[in-house]
C-alpha positions in Angstrom: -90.9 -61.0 -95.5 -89.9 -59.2 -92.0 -86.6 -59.2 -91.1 -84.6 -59.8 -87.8 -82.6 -56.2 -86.8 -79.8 -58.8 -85.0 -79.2 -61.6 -87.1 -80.2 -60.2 -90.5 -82.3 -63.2 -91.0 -86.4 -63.5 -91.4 -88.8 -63.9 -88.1 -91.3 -65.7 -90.1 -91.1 -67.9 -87.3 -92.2 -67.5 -83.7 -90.4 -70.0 -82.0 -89.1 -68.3 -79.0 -86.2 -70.5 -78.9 -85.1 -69.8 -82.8 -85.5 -66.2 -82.0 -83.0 -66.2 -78.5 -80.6 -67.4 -80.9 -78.6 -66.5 -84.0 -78.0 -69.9 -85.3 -79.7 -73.4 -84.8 -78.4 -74.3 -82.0 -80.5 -74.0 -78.9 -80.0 -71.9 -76.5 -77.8 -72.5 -73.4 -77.4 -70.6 -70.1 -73.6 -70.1 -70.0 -73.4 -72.1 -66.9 -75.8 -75.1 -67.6 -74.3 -78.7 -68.4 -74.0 -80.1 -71.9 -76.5 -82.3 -72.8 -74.9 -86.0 -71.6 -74.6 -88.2 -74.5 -76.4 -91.6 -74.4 -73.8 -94.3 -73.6 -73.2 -96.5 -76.8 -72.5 -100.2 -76.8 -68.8 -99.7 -77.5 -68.4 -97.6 -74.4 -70.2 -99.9 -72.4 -68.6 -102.6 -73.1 -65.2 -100.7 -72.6 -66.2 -99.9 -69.0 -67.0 -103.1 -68.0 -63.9 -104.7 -69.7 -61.5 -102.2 -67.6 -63.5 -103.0 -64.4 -62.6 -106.6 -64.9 -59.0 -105.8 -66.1 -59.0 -104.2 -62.6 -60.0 -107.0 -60.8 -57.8 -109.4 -62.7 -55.1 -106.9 -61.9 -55.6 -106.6 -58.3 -55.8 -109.8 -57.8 -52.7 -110.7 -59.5 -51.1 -108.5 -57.2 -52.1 -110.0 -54.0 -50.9 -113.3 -55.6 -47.4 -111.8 -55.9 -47.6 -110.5 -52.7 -48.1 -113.9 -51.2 -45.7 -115.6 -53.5 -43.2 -112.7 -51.9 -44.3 -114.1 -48.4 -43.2 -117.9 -49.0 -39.9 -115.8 -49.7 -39.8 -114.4 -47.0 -40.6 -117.6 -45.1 -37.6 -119.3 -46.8 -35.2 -116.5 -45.3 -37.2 -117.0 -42.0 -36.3 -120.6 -42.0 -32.4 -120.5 -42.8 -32.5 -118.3 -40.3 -32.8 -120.8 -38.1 -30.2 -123.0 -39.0 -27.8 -119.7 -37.1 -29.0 -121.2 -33.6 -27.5 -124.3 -34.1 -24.9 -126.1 -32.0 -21.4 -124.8 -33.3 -22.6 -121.5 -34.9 -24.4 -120.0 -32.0 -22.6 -116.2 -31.8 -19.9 -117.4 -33.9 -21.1 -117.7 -37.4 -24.9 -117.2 -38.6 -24.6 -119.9 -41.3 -28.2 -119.2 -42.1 -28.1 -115.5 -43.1 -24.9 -116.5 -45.0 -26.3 -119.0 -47.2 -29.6 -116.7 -48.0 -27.1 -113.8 -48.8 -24.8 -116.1 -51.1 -28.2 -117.8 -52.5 -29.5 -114.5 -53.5 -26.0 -113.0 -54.8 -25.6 -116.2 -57.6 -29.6 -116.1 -58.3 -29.1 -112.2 -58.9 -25.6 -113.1 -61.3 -27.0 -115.2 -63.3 -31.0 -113.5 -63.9 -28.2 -110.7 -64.7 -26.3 -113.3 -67.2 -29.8 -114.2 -68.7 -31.7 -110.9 -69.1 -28.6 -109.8 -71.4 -28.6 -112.5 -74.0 -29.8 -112.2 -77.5 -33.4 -112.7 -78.4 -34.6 -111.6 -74.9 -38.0 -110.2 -75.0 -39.6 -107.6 -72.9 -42.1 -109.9 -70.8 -39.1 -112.4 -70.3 -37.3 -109.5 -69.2 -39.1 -108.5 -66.7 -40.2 -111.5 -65.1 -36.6 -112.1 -64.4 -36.2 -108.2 -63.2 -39.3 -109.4 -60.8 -37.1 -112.6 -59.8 -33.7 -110.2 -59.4 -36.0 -107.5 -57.1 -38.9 -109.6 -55.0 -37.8 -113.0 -54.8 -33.4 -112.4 -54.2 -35.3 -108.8 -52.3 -36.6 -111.1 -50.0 -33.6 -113.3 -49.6 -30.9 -111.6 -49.3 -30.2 -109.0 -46.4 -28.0 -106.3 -45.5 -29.6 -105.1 -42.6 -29.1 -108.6 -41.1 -26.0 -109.0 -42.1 -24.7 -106.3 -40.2 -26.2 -106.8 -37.0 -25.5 -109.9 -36.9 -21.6 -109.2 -38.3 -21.5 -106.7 -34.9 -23.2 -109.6 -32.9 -20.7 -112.3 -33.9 -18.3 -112.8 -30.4 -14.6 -113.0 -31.7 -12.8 -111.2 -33.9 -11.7 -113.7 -36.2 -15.1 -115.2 -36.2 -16.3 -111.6 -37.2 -13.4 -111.2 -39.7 -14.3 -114.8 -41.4 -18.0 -113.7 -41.5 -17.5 -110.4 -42.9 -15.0 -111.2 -45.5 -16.0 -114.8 -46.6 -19.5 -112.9 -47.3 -18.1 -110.0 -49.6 -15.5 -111.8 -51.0 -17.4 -115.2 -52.0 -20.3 -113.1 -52.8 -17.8 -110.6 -55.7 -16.4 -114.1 -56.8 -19.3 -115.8 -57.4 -20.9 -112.7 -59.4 -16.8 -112.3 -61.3 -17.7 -116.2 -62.6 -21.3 -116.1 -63.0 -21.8 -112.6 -65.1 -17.9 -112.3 -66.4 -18.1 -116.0 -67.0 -20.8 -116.2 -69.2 -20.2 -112.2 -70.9 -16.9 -113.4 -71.7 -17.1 -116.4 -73.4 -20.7 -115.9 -75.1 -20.9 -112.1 -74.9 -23.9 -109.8 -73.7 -26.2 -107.9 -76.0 -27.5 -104.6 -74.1 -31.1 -105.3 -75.0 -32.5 -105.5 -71.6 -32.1 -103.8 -68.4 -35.4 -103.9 -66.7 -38.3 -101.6 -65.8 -37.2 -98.4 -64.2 
């Protein structure tokens, strides 16, 4: 029986491929691809199940991104009530009734997100509420323009400070209120 000088193994054979190689693996150019593996069920199905996760996704997202818009409308349309007859330049009821809206909504999602037995999809739903719905609301931006656009100081002054200090009252009632007479159990605090 002859033997192979390299691989110490017989040459009965004369398979050229068996002989470029010293086990029985075929041979392989060091830069040619591996040989691509025939897609199984499994992985099929897989594929096409995250495709349609992705579209189900996506199109979740432009439905919260016109759900935001209504919001947005809402703030558009108190807005409005700030031209009328008695609070033209003196006091944009409008903006102060979206920014005292949005400061109670924002207490008590805070109030609710911290009691026992919250789960983590309830959770976040109500951080979604807190961030996109009193987001859209509420704002500061707004505020202060229109604080430096009021015409009197004491119209300014009742603006300015009815705003902050209604706003820190409501959220002393609404979160202290509720934390302490039933207590809060630190179990949620959102998505970061």
């Amino acid at each position: 029986m002859p033997i192979d000088d390299r691989a110490g193994r017989s040459s009965e054979s004369s398979d050229p491929e068996r002989l470029n190689t010293h086990d029985e693996a075929p041979y392989l150019a060091p830069d040619a691809p591996p040989p691509a593996e025939k897609p199984t069920f499994l992985r099929q199905t897989a594929h096409y199940a995250g495709l349609v996760l992705a579209a189900m996704i996506g199109t979740l997202i432009r439905l919260g991104v016109d759900a935001l818009m209504e919001w947005a409308m809402l703030r558009y349309a108190l807005s409005k009530l700030n031209a009328r007859p008695g609070f033209e330049n003196r006091f944009p009821i409008g903006t102060f009734i979206a920014n005292i809206a949005a400061t109670l909504i924002i207490g008590g999602v805070f109030a609710a997100q911290r009691r026992p037995g919250v789960g983590v999809v309830r959770c976040d739903a109500l951080y979604a509420l807190q961030q996109g719905f009193c987001g859209c609301l509420s704002t500061v931006s707004t505020f202060a323009v229109e604080a430096r656009s009021i015409k009197g100081k004491r119209w300014k002054l009742l603006y300015v400070l009815g705003s902050v200090i209604l706003g820190h009252v409501l959220i002393l009632g609404v979160v202290g209120g509720v934390g302490w007479t039933q207590g809060y159990v630190p179990v949620c605090f959102g998505s970061d």
